[in-house]
N, C-alpha and C positions, 0 to 999 in steps of 0.2 A: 680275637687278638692274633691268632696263630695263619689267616689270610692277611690281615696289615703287617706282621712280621714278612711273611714269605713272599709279598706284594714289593714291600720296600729291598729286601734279598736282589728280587731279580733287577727294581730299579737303578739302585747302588752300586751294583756285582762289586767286582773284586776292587782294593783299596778301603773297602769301608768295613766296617764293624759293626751288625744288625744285631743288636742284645735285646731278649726279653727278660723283662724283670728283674733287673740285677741295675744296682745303683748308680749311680753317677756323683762324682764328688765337686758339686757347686760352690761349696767354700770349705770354711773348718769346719763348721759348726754343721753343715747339712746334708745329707748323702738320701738326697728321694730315690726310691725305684721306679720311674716310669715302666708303663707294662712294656713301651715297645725305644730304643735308645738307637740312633745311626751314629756312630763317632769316625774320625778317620782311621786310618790303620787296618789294621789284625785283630783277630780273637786274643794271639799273641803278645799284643801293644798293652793288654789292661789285664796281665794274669796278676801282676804285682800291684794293681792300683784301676783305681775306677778314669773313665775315662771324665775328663775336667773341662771339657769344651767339646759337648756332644756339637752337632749339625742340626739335629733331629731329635724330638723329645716328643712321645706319641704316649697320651695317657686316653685309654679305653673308657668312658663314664657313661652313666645311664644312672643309678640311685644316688652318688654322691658329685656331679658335677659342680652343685653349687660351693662344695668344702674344696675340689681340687681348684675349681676357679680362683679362689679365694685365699688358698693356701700355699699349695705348688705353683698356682701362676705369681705370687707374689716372691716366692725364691727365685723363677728367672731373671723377672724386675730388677732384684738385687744384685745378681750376677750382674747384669747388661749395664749397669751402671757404674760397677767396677769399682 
């Protein structure tokens, strides 16, 4: 995780906001932590509040891929539908 963080850093540079493991607020009801998140802004833009319209949603799987397919990919579904 910690080369897809630093990978996405240098591709994004500055304006963006490269978060590992720290949540993102998709609606009320659900706040996932993808391991790796690119939102726009600062580190600054989401001390007060998770960032709600990430760019970028990077989740790392190997044991549980079939639960995050299933699960995490059905909360973006829901966002993108709005």
């Amino acid at each position: 995780m910690e080369l897809t963080t630093e990978a996405l850093r240098a591709a994004f540079r500055p304006g963006w906001a490269v978060r590992g493991q720290d949540p993102v607020a998709l609606d009320d009801e659900s706040e996932p932590e993808p391991d790796v998140v690119v939102a726009p802004g600062t580190h600054r833009d989401y001390r007060d509040a998770h960032p709600s319209q990430p760019a970028l949603l990077v989740e790392v799987s190997k044991s549980t891929i079939a639960l995050d397919r299933r699960y995490k990919g059905g909360l973006l579904d829901r966002e993108s539908r709005g």
